[in-house]
C-alpha positions in Angstrom: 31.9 -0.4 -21.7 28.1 0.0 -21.9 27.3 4.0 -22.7 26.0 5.6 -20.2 24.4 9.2 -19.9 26.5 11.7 -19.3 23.5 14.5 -18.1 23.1 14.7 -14.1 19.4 14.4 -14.4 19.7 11.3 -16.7 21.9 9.4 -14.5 19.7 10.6 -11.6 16.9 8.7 -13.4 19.2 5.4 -14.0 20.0 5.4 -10.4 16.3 5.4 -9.5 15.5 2.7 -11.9 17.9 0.6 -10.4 17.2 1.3 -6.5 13.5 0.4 -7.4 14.8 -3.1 -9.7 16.6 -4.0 -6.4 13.5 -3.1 -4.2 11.6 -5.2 -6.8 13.8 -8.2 -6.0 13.3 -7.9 -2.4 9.8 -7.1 -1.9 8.3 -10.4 -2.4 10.9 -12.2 -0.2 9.2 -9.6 2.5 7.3 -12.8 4.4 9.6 -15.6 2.9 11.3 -16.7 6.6 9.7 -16.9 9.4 10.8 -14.3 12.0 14.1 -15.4 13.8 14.8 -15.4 17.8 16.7 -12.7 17.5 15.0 -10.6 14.7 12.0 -11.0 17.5 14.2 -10.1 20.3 15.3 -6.9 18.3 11.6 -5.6 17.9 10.3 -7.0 22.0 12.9 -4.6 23.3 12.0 -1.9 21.3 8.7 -1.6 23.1 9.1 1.3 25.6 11.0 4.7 25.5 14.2 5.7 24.5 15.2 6.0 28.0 13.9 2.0 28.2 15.3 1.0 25.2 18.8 2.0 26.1 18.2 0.3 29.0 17.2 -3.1 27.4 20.4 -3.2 24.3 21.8 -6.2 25.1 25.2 -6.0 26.5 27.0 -6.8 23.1 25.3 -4.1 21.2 25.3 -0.6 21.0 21.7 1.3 20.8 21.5 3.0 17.5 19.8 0.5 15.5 17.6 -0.2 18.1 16.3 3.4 19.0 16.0 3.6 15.1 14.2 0.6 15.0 12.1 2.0 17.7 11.1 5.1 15.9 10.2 3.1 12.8 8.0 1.1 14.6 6.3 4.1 16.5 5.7 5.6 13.1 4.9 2.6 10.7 3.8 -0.4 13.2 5.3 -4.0 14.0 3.8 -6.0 11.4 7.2 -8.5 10.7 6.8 -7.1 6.6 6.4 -3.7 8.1 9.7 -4.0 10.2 11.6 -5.9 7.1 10.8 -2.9 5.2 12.5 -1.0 7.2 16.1 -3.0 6.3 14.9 -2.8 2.9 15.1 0.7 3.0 18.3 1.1 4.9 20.1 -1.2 2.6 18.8 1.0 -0.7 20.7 4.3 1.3 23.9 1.6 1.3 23.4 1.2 -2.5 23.1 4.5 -3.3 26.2 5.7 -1.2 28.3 2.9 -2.5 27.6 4.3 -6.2 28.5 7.6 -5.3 31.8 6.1 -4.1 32.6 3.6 -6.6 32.2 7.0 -9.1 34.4 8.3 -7.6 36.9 5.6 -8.1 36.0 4.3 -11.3 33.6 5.9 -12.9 29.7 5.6 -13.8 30.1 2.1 -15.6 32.2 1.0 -12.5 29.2 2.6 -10.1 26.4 1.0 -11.3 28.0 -2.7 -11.8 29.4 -2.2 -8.1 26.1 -1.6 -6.9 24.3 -4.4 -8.5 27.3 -6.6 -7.1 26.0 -4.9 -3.4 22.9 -6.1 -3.7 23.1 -9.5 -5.5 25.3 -11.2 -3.0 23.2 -13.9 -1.3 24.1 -12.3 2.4 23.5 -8.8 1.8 20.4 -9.8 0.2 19.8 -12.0 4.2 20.8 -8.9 5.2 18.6 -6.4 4.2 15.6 -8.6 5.0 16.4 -9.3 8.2 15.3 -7.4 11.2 18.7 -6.8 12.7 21.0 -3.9 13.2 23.6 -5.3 10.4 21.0 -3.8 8.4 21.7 -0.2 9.1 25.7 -1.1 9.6 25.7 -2.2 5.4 24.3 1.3 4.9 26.5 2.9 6.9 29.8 1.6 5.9 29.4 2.7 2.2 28.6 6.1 3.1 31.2 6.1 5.9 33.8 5.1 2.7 32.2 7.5 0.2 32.6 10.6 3.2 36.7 8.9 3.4 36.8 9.4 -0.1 35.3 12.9 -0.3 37.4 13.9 3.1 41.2 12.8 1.4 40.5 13.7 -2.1 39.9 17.5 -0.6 40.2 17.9 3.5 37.9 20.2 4.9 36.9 20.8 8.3 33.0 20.4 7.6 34.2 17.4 5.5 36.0 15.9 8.4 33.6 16.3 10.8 30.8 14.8 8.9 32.9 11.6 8.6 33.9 10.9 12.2 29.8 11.5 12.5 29.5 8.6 10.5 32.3 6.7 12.3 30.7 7.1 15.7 27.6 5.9 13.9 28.8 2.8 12.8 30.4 2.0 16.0 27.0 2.4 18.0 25.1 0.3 15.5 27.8 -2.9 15.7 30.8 -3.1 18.0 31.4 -5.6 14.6 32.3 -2.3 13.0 35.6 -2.3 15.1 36.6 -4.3 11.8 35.1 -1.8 8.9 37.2 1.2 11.0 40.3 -0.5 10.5 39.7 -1.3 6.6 38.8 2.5 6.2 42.4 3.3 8.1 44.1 0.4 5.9 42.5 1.7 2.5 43.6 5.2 3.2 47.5 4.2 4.2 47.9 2.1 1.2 46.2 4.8 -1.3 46.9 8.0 0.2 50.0 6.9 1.8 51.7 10.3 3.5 48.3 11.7 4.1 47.2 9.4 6.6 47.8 12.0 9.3 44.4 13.5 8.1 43.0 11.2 10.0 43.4 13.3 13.1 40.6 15.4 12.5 37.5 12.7 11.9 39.6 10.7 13.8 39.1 12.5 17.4 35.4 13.5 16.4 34.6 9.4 16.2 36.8 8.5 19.5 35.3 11.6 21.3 31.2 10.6 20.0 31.6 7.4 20.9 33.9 7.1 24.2 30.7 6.5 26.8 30.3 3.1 24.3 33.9 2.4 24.4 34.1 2.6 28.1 30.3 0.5 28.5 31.7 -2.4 26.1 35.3 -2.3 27.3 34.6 -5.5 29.4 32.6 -7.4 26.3 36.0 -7.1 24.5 37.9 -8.8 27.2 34.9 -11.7 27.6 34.8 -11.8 23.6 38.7 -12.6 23.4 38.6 -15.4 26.7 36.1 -17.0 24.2 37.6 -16.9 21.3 40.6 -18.3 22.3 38.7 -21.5 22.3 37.6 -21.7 18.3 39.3 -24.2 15.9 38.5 -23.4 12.6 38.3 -25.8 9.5 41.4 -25.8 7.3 41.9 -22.8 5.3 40.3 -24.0 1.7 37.7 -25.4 3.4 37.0 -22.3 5.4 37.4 -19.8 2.4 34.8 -22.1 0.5 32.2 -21.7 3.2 33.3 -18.3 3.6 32.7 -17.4 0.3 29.8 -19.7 -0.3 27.8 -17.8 2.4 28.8 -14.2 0.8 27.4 -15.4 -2.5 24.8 -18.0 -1.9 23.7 -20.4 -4.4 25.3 -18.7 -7.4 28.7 -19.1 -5.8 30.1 -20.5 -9.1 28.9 -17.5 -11.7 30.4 -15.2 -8.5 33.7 -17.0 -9.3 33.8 -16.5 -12.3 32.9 -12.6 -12.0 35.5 -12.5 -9.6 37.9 -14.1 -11.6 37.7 -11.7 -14.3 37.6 -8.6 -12.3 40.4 -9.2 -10.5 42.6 -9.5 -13.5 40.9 -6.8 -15.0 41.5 -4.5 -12.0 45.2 -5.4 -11.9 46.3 -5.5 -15.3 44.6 -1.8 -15.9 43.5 -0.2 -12.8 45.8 1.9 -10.5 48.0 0.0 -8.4 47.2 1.5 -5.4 43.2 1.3 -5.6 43.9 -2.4 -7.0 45.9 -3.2 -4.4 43.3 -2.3 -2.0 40.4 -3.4 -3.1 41.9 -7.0 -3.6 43.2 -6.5 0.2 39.5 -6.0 1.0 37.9 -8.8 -0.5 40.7 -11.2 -0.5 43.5 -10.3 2.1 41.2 -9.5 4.6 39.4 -12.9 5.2 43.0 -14.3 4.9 43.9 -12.0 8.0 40.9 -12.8 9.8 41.6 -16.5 9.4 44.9 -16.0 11.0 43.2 -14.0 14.1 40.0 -16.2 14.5 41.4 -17.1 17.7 41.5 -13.9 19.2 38.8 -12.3 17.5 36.1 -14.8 16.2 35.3 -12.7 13.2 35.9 -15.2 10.8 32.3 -15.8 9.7 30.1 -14.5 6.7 28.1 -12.1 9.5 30.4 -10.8 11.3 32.9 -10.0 8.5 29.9 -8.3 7.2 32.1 -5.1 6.5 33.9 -7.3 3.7 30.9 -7.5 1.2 31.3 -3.7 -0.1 34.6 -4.5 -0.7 34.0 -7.6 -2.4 31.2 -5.4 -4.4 33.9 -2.5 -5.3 35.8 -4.9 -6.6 33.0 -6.4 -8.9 32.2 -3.7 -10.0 35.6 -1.5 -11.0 37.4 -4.3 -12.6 33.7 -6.0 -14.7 33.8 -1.9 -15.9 36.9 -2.5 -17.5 35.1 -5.1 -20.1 35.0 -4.6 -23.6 31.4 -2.9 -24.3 29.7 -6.8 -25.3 31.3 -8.5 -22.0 30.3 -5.7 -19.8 26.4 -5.9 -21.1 26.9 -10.1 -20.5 28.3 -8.8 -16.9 25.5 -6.4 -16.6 23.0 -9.3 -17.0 24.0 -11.7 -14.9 24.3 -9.0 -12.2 20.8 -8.1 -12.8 19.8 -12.2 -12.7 21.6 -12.5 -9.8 18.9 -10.2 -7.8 16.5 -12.3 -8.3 18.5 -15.8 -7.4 16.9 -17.1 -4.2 18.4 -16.6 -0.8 19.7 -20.0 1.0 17.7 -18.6 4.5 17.5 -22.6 5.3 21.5 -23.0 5.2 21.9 -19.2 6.7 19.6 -19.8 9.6 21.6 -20.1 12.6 18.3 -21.2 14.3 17.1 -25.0 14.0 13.6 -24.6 15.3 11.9 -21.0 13.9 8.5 -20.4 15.8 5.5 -21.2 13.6 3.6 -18.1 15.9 3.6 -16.1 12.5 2.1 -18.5 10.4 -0.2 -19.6 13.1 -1.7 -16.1 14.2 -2.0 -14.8 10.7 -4.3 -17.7 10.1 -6.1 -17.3 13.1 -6.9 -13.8 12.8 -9.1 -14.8 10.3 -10.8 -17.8 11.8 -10.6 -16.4 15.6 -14.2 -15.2 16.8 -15.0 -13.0 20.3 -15.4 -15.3 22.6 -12.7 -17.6 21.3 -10.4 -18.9 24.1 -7.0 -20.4 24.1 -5.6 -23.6 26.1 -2.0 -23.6 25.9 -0.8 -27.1 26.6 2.8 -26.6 28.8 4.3 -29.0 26.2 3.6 -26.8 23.4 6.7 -26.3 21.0 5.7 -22.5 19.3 8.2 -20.4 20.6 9.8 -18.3 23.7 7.8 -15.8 25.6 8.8 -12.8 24.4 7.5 -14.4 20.4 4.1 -14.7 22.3 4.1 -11.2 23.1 5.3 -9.9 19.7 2.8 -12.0 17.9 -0.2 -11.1 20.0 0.9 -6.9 19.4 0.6 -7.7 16.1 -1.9 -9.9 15.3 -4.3 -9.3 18.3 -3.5 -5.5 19.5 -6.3 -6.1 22.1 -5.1 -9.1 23.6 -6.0 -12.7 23.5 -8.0 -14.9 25.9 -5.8 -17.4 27.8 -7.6 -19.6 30.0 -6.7 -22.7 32.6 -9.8 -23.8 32.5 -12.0 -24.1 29.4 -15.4 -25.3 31.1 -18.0 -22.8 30.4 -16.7 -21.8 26.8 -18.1 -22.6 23.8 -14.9 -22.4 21.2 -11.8 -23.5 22.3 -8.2 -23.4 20.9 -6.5 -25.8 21.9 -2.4 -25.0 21.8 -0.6 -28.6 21.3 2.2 -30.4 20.9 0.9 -33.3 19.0 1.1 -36.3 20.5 2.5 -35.2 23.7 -0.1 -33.4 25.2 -1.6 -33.2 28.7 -4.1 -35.8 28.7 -6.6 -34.4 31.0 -6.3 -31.0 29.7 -7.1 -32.9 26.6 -10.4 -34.3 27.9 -11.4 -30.8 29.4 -10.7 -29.4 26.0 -12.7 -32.2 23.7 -15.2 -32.2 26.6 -19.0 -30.9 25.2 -17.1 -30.4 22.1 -16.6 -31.6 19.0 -13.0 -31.1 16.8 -13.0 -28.7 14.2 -10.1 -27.0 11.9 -7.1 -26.8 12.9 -3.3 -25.2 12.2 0.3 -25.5 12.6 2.9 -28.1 12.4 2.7 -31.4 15.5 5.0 -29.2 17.4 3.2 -26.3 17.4 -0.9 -27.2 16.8 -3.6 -25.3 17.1 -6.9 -27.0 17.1 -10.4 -25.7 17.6 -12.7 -27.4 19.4 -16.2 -26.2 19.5 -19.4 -26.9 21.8 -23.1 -26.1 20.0 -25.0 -22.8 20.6 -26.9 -24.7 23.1 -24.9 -27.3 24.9 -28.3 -28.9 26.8 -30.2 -28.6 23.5 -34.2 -29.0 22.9 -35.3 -32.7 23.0 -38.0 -33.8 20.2 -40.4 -36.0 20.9 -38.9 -38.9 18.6 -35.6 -38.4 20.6 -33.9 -36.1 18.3 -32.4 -33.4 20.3 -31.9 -29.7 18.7 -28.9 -27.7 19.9 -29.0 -24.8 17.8 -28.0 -22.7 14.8 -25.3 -20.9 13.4 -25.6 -18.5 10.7 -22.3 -19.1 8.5 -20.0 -16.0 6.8 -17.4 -17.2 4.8 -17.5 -20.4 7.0 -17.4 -18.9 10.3 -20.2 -18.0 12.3 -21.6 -15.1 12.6 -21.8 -13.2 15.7 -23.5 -9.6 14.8 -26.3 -8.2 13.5 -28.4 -10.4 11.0 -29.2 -8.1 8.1 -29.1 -9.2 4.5 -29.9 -8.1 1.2 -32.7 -9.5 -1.6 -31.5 -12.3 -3.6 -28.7 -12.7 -0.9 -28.2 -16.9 0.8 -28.5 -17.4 4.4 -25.7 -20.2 5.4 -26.9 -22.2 8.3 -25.0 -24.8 10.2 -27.3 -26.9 12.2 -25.9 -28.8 15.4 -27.8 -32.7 16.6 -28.0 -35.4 18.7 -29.7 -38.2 20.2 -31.4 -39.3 23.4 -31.2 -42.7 21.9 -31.2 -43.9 18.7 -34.6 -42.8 16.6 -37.0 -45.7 15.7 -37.4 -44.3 12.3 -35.3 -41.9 9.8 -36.7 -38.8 9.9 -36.3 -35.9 7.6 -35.5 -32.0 8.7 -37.7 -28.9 7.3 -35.7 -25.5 7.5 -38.1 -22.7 6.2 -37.9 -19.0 5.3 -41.3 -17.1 6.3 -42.8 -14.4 5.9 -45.4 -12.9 8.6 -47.3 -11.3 5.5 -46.7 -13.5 2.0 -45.6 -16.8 3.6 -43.3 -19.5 2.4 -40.2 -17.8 0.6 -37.8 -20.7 0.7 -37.2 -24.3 2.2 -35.3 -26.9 2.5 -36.7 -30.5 2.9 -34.8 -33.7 3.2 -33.0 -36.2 5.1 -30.1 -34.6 7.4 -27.1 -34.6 5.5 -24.4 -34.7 8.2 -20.7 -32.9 7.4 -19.4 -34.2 10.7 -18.6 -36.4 11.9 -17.2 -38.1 8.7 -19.0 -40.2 7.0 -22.0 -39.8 9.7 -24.9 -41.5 8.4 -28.0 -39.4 6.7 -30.6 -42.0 8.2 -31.1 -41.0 12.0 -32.0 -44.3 12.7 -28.4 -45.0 12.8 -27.5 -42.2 14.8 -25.5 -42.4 18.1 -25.9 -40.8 21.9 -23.0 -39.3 22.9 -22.0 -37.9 19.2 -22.9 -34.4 17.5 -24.2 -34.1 14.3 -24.0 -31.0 12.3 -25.1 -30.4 8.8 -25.2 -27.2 6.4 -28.0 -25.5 4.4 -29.0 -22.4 2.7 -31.5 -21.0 1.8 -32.0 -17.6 -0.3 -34.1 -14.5 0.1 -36.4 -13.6 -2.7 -35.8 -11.0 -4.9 -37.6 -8.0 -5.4 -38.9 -7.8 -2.0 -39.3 -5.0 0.2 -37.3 -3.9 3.6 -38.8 -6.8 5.8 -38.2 -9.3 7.7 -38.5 -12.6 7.4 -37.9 -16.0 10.1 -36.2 -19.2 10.0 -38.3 -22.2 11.4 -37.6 -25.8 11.8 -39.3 -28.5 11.5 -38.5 -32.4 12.4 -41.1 -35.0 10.6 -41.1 -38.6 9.3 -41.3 -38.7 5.6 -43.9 -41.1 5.4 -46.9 -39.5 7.3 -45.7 -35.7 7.1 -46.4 -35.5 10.6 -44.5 -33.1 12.7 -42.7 -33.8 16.0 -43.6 -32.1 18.8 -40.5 -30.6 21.1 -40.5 -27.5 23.6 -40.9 -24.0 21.5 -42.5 -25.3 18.7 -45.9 -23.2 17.6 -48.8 -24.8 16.3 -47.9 -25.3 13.1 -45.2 -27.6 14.3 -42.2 -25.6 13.6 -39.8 -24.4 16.0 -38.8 -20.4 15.0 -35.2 -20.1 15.4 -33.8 -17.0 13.7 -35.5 -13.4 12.6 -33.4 -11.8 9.4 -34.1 -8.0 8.3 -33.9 -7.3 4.8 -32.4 -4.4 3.8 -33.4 -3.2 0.0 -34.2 0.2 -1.5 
């Protein structure tokens, strides 16, 4: 066996150290699936009071989890890594009451390899991710067997009270829990044998707590079991295989093999009746649920959920019976298989997860006031209620849906690709021209933008001028122009033509000064970046097509708290003469912008 300290504060430490590795190996999987239907359901019907809430539990769960889930997000917000945290957190309170129980049956050594077991199976690690009220049911059930333990070992009334609390508990997160009762009531006849009467006491406290739920889901039993009736399961090695395959994930072979050795372990020097048990739990239980698949319809990795602590005990108490060099190998690969990743893809119940998520977190950043979105009917990104969620959280004061998207300037336009609306299409591209876009075909978003000024000022030479954007990190910006010495000005300018120009004809952006005069320019031929590939000579230039180009130009440095504007100026190269269009002063240039320069 590996030494372990002996000192209360010392093994205090070594449980911390190993509640924060297995935090570790489930923080950065925080974002890694997209938010489920149900996962999104869980949180949508959260939002209202308890009252409400109660209300909204669907009719096959109890409300515990979500009133719970409801407080968390009152307190800590809806954010989907936010609400995964939550589970994250639950699931450490499972691994710490499952070391306090596996202590008690085997020991420190048989503690801590049980709860890295816990928390390296490939579903508990689904598990504790997932928004979902199995989440709170896995902490539960440990604590639930450690208070069994605690209660049997030495009955007191306190003691027995405070487990049929956590009995009632577990039966108002998961009517699945039905299942983890009966293992509790199994374990005890088989280890303590005469003493099962004990149960009277936590016994009545749980049946008394939780009678209203008994009597409310009384008729989901009865549908449950017509239902039921119906399933065919595979034959029995395939169905242990998948079984078992879905507990462990993709290190379902090295799971084996631990398996294999702690079972022989655990029987050859364990006592019988704790042996007996714990390979009952893990083994004889999926056998008996098998059998009764079609009457209960438990025979799945989620909702035999209430197996994985026993398959964990089991790790755990026989792997501590290694000789001291095999127990630190068992220790490794226990710690290794934390950080295996989770199958979510072969998990996922779901074939189609909403893209929303990925979609609004991008668009946060890229979304400006203004902005407007035209949700095509045909659009594939998800139910209702994942609108809802993902507007909370992304867009706490709403988004801007329109019908109609005449009149607006940037439009998002919400797509299946290549099954959209046609003429919602052509209102959409209408004035506009196509810009960035996200998503997958099913689910597209795609911008399409109109110029500052959609009627634009016609130049002489029949150029026509449509405006400016000043740029921030690509986007334009909408408030107050104030910059700092030294600091670039990004300006997107928008064209088009009356007609095609009879010459090419170069473009003169310039930074003045009212005082000192030219600070910067920029002189040259336009230098389209859309459309594609759009010719710099403006002789070549189409009606009926934008073109819109990108310069900077840079404030001087030292200056003084001034400000400073941004003319334009349309001339052929040859003669330098200027082209006269509406605005323009009499130096021929056309004053589009004023910047204040902030400087101490």
């Amino acid at each position: 066996m590996l030494p372990l300290p002996n000192r209360p504060r010392a093994l205090a430490i070594l449980l911390a150290a190993l509640l924060l590795l297995i935090a570790a190996s489930r923080i950065p999987r925080l974002h890694e699936p997209q938010m489920n239907q149900d996962e999104i359901w869980s949180v949508w019907q959260t939002l209202g009071s308890p009252a409400q809430i109660i209300r909204w539990t669907p009719y096959d769960w109890p409300p515990l989890y979500y009133l719970m889930l409801g407080a968390w997000r009152g307190l800590a917000g809806m954010h989907p890594i936010i609400l995964r945290s939550s589970s994250v957190l639950l699931f450490l309170l499972g691994v710490a009451f499952l070391y306090r129980a596996a202590r008690r049956l085997g020991g420190h050594q048989a503690a801590a390899l049980s709860a890295l077991a816990y928390a390296g199976l490939g579903y508990a690690a689904l598990i504790s991710l997932e928004v979902r009220g199995y989440a709170l049911a896995l902490a539960l059930l440990p604590l639930a067997f450690w208070l069994t333990l605690r209660y049997f070992d030495h009955p007191g009334l306190r003691r027995g009270l405070l487990l049929g609390l956590s009995l009632a508990a577990l039966f108002y997160t998961s009517l699945t829990a039905a299942g983890a009762l009966a293992m509790l009531g199994l374990y005890t006849l088989l280890v303590y044998r005469r003493a099962i009467w004990r149960w009277w006491l936590p016994g009545l406290t749980a049946v008394l707590l939780a009678l209203p739920e008994i009597a409310a889901k009384a008729q989901v039993a009865i549908i449950r079991t017509a239902a039921t009736a119906q399933l065919s399961p595979p034959p029995l090695h395939q169905a242990f295989y998948e079984l078992f395959w879905n507990w462990t994930g993709y290190a379902f072979p090295a799971w084996m093999l631990l398996y294999a050795a702690a079972g022989l372990l655990i029987y050859r020097r364990a006592r019988r009746p704790v042996t007996l048990t714990l390979l009952v739990w893990a083994f004889g239980v999926p056998l008996l649920l098998y059998l009764t698949n079609p009457l209960l319809g438990f025979f799945s990795a989620r909702y035999a959920w209430w197996v994985m602590p026993g398959l964990a005990l089991l790790a755990g108490c026989g792997l501590a019976h290694l000789p001291r060099p095999a127990a630190a190998a068992a220790t490794i690969i226990l710690l290794g298989l934390l950080f295996v990743p989770v199958p979510f893809k072969e998990y996922s119940i779901f074939s189609n997860l909403s893209e929303l998520n990925r979609n609004f977190r991008w668009l946060q950043a890229n979304l400006l006031p203004g902005d407007v979105l035209l949700a095509d009917p045909g659009n594939q990104c998800g139910r209702p209620e994942e609108w809802d969620y993902y507007t909370r959280v992304y867009f706490p004061n709403g988004l801007t849906f329109v019908a109609d998207p005449t009149g607006y300037r940037r439009v998002w336009h919400v797509i299946f690709d290549g099954a959209q609306d046609a003429q919602m299409q052509q209102a959409a591209a209408r004035g506009r021209v196509s810009r960035q876009f996200v998503g997958p075909p099913g689910c597209l978003f795609r911008l399409y933008e109109a110029p500052p000024d959609a009627e634009g000022i016609p130049f002489a030479n029949g150029m026509r001028f449509h405006g400016v954007d000043v740029l921030e990190n690509g986007l334009p910006w909408t408030g107050p122009l104030v910059r700092r010495e030294a600091e670039s000005i990004h300006l997107r300018l928008w064209w088009s033509v009356d007609e095609p120009p009879a010459q090419d004809y170069s473009v003169g952006l310039y930074l003045l000064h009212w005082r000192d005069g030219l600070a910067d320019s920029v002189d040259q031929a336009p230098q389209p970046v859309y459309p594609p590939d759009a010719p710099s000579e403006t002789s070549r230039w189409q009606p009926g097509e934008f073109y819109i180009e990108e310069r900077t130009l840079t404030l001087p440095f030292p200056t003084a708290r001034t400000t400073y504007t941004i003319a334009l100026a349309v001339y052929f190269w040859q003669d330098q003469q200027r082209i006269a269009a509406p605005g323009t002063n009499e130096d021929g240039l056309l004053p589009l912008l004023q910047i204040t320069v902030m400087s101490y």
